[in-house]
C-alpha positions as CSV (number, residue, x, y, z in Angstrom):
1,X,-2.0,163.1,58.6
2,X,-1.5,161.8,55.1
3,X,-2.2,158.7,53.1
4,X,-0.9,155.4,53.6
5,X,0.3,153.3,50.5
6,X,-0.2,149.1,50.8
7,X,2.1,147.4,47.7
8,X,2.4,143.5,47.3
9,X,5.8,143.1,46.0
10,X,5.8,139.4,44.1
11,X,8.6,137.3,45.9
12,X,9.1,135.2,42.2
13,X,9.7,138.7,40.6
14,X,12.3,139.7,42.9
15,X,14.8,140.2,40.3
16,X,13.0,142.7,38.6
17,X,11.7,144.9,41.3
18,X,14.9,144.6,43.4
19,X,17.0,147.0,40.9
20,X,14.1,148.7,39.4
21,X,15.6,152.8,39.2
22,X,11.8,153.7,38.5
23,X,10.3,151.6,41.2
24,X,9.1,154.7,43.6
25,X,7.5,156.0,40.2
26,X,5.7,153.2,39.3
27,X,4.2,152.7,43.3
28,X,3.7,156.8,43.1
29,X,1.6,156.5,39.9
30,X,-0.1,153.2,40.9
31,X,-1.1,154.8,44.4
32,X,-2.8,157.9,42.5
33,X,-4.7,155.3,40.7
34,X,-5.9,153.1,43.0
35,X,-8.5,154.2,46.2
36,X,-9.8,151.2,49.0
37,X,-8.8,148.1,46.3
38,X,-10.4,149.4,43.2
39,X,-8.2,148.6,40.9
40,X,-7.5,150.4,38.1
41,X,-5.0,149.1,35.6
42,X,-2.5,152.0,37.0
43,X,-2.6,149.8,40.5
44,X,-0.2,147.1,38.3
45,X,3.2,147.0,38.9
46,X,4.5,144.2,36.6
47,X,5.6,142.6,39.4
48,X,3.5,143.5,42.3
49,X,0.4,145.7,43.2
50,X,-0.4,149.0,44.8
51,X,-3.6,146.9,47.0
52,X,-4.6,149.9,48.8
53,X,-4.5,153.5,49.4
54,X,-6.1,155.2,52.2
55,X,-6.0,157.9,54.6
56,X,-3.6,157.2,57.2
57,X,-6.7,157.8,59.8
58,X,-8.3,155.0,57.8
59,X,-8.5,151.5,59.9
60,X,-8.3,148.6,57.3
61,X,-9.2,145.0,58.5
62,X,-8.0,142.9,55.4
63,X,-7.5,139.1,54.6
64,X,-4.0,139.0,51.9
65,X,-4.9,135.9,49.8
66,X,-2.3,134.8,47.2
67,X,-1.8,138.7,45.6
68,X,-5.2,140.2,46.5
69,X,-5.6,142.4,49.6
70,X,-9.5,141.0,50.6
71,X,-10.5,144.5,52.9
72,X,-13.6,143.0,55.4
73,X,-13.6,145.7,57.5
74,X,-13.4,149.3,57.5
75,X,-13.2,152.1,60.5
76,X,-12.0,155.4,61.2
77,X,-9.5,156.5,63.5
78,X,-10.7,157.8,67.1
79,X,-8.3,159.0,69.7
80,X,-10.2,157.5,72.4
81,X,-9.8,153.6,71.3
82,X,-6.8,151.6,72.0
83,X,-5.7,148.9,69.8
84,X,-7.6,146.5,71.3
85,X,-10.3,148.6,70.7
86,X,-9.7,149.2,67.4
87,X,-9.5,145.3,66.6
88,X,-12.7,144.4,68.3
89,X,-14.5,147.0,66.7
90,X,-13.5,145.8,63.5
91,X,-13.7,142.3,64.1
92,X,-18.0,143.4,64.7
93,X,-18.2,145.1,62.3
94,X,-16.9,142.3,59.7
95,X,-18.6,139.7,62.0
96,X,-22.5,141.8,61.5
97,X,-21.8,142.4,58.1
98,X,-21.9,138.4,57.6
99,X,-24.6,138.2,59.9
100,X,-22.9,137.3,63.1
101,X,-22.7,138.7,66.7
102,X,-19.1,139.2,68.5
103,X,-19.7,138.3,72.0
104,X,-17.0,138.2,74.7
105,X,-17.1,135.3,76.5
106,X,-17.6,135.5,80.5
107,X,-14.7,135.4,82.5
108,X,-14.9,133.2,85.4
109,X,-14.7,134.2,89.1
């Protein structure tokens, strides 16, 4: 597998990104300059942001607040989990990182 590219296009700068020729450049050179949402200045678009770049095994649980991609949660990919799997391992991990406990709750009979 590869890597996987996140970009936050800004909806009030449509009219600049929309026609942009260079547009795949500026995400390729923003992408090679930005690893798990450190930002480097190369991660600015103008009018968006390259938010993340990972390797497509990578599992990314992530809050999107106004422009910022907020990453709470971070996994890798196993063929054995299925995506409910995958959300509820994430959703611990973020939940003991705060100092919580996921429990299921008890089904009734």
């Amino acid at each position: 597998m590869g890597n996987r590219t996140v970009v936050i296009l800004y909806n009030d700068n449509t009219h600049q990104w929309m026609n942009d020729p260079d547009l795949g450049k500026k995400i390729d050179f923003g992408a090679n300059h930005c690893f798990m949402n450190k930002s480097t200045p190369g991660a600015d678009l103008g009018f968006g942001r390259v938010v993340e770049c990972a390797h497509a095994d990578d599992q990314t649980l992530a809050i999107l607040e106004g422009y910022r991609l907020n990453v709470v949660a971070h996994n890798f990919w196993n063929r054995t989990q299925t995506f409910d799997d995958v959300q509820a391992e994430l959703l611990r991990a973020w939940a003991d990182r705060r100092g919580y406990r996921l429990v299921k709750k008890s089904e009734k009979k």
